[in-house]
N, C-alpha and C positions, 0 to 999 in steps of 0.2 A: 504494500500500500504506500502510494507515494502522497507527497505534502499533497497535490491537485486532486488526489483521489476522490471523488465525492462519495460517504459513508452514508448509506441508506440502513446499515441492519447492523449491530452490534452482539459478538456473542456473550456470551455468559458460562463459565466453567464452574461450578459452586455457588448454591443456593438456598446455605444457612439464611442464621440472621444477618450476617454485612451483607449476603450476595443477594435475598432479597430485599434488603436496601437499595442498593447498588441497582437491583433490576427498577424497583420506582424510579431513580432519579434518569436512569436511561432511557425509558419507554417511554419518558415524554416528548423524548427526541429521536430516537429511534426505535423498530422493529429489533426487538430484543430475542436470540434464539437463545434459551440455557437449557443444561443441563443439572441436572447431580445424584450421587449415586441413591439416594434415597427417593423412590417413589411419591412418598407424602410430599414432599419437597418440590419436586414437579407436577403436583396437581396444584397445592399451593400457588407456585408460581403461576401457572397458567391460568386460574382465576382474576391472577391480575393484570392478565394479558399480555405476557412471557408467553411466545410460540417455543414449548418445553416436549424437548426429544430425547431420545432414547440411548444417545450414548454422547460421549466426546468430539467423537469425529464427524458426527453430523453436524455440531456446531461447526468445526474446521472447517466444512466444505459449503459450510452458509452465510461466515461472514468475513469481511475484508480486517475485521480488527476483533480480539478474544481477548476478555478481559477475565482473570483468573482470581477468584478469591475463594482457597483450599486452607483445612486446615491446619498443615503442617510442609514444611520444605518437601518431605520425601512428598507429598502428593503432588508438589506444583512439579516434581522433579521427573516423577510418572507421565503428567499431562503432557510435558513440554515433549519427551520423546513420542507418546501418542501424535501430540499434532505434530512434529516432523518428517511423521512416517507418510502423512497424507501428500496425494500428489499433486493439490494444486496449491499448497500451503506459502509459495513462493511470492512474496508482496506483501504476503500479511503484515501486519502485528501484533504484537502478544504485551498485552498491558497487566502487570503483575500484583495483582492488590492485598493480597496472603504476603504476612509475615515472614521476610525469612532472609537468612545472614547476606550480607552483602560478597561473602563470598561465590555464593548457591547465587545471587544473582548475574555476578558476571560471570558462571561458569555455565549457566540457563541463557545469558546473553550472548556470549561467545558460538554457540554448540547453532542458537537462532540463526545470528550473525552466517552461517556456513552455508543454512540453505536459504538464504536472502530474504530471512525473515525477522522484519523490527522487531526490539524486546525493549520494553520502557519499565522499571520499576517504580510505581506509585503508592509510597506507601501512604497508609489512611491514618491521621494521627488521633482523630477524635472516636467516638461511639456512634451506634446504630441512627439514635435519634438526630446527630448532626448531618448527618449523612443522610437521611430521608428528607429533613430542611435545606439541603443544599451549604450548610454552613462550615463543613470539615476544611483543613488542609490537607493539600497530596504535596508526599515531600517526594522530590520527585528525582528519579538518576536515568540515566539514556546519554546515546549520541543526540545530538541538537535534529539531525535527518528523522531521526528516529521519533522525540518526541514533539516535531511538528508532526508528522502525519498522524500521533494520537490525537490530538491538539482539542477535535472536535469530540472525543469520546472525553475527555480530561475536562473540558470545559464543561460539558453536561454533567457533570461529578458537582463539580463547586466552582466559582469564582476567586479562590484561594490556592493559591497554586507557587509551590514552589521551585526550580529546577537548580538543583543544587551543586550539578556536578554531571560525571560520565555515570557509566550502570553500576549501581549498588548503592550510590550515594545519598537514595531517598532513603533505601533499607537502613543503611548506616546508622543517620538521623533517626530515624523509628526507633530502630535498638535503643540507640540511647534516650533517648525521649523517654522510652517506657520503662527502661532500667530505673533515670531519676526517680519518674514519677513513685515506681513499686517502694525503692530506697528512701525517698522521702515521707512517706506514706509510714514506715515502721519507726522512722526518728520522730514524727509528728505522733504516736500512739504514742509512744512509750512517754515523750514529754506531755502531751495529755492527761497521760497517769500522775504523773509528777505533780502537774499543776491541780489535779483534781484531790490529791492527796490533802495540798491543802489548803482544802476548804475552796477552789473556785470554780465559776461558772463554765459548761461547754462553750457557750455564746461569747464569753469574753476573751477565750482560749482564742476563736476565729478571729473575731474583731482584732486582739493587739497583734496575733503572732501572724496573719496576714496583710497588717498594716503595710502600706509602702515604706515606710520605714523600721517595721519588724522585723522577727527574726526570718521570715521565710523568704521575703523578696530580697531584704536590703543586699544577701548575700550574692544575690545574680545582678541585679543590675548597677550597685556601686563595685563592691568588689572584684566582678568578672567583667562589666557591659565598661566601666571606667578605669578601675585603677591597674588593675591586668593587663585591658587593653593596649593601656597607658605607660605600662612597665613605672606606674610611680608609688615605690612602695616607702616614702618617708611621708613621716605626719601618718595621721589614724591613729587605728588600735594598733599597738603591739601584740605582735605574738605572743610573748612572753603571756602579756594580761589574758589574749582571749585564753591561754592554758589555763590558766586563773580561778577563768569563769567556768570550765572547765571542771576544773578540780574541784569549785565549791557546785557544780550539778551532782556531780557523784556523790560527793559527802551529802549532800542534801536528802537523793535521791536512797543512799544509804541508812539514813535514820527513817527514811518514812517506809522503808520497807520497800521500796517499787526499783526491778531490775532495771537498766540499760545499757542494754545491749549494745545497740548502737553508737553511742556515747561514748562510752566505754572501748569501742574502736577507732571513734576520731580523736579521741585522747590519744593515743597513741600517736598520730599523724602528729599531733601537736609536740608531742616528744621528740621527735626526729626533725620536725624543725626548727626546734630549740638548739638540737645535737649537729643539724647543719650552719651554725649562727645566724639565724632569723627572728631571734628574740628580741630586737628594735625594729624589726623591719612591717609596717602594714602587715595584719596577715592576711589579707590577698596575697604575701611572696606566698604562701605555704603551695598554692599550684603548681611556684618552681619547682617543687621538690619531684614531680612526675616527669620536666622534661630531663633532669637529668636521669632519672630511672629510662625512660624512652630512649634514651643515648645508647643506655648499656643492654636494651634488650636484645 
């Protein structure tokens, strides 16, 4: 499928909850063929007016662009050789919406790439419900040939759109995204316990610790969006002190009885950057401490 191509039918490989998502937001633009391997799943679909067949390759051979959302690498890894094998698969594209490492993506890219078929990885950063509103981001990785001829399947997805790089680079982005999110999601319980310990509100846990200038933003966008940025690590907090703070959560979290876990592993971080002498320095330096690790892997 080239940039001029004009896309009348989109397919559909997977028809969970994203993929019938995914199929609303596209059948209002396109003649949507899916598949998936569960029957209820394609009578589902077809209800909402998904033209829903019988295997994979009937998608292959019905539309000019297959948009893939499986749920797990080994399935998209099955699919992609299934449509390979078909013989007019040559122009296609294969728009990749299932999760999966950025290395499976440029190696699903690569293998496409051979029989002269686009592969764009778009990963989906939000949930069900943003994605039926049209409101999600696709983070997006491809060759630039590549992800203009999705251009018209991507754009029926959302108006959020990100291209981030060559193939894997949206996946990349996704992994990490969702790593933070699950990561921060356990440091934000375990200090909920902490602060409920004593004596405070849920409601006011949200309010100060998602304040802009609380503990959960201030860290991303002064610390990493400026001072990182910026390589300016004098003036601020010292390292030394956020250890401090540090040290008096544990003891704290020690008397009231409530574990942390998490804490208790960035504590550490903070130790090593002490032992690297960053103990005057902003601790925004403390992310230097990875790129020399990076050096030496």
């Amino acid at each position: 499928m080239t940039e001029s191509t004009a896309i009348n039918t989109v397919g559909l490989i997977g028809l969970g909850n994203m993929g019938a998502a995914l199929a609303k937001r596209l059948s209002a633009t396109f003649q949507v063929v899916g598949f998936d391997l569960d029957p209820g799943r394609r009578e589902q679909a077809a209800a909402h007016g998904v033209k829903a067949v019988s295997s994979a390759a009937e998608v292959a051979d019905s539309a000019p662009a297959i948009v893939l959302s499986l749920p797990h690498p080994a399935a998209s890894r099955a699919t992609i050789d299934l449509l390979l094998e078909r013989p007019g698969i040559a122009g296609a594209t294969v728009i990749e919406t299932s999760t999966v490492l950025p290395t499976d993506a440029r190696e699903m890219g690569a293998r496409c790439a051979e029989r002269g078929v686009g592969y764009v990885d778009a990963a989906i950063q939000s949930g069900v419900a943003s994605v039926i509103a049209g409101d999600t981001q696709l983070l997006i990785g491809g060759p630039a040939e590549a992800v203009a001829a999705a251009a018209p399947v991507l754009e029926a997805i959302t108006h959020r759109r990100h291209h981030l790089g060559d193939t894997g680079a949206g996946m990349a982005a996704k992994v990490v995204n969702n790593a933070v999110a699950h990561d921060v999601y356990v440091v934000l319980s375990e200090a909920l316990a902490l602060w409920r310990a004593h004596g405070l509100e849920l409601n006011t846990f949200v309010e100060i610790i998602g304040d802009p200038e609380g503990g959960l933003v201030r860290p991303l966008t002064h610390r990493i969006g400026e001072r990182l940025a910026d390589r300016n690590f004098e003036g601020g907090m010292p390292t030394d002190a956020a250890r401090k703070d540090s040290v008096l959560a544990l003891e704290m979290a020690q008397r009231a009885g409530v574990p942390l876990f998490a804490t208790q592993a960035v504590h550490t971080v903070y130790d090593l950057a002490l032992a690297a002498g960053l103990g005057r320095s902003d601790y925004s330096a403390v992310a230097t401490l990875w790129e020399g690790w990076e050096k030496r892997a």
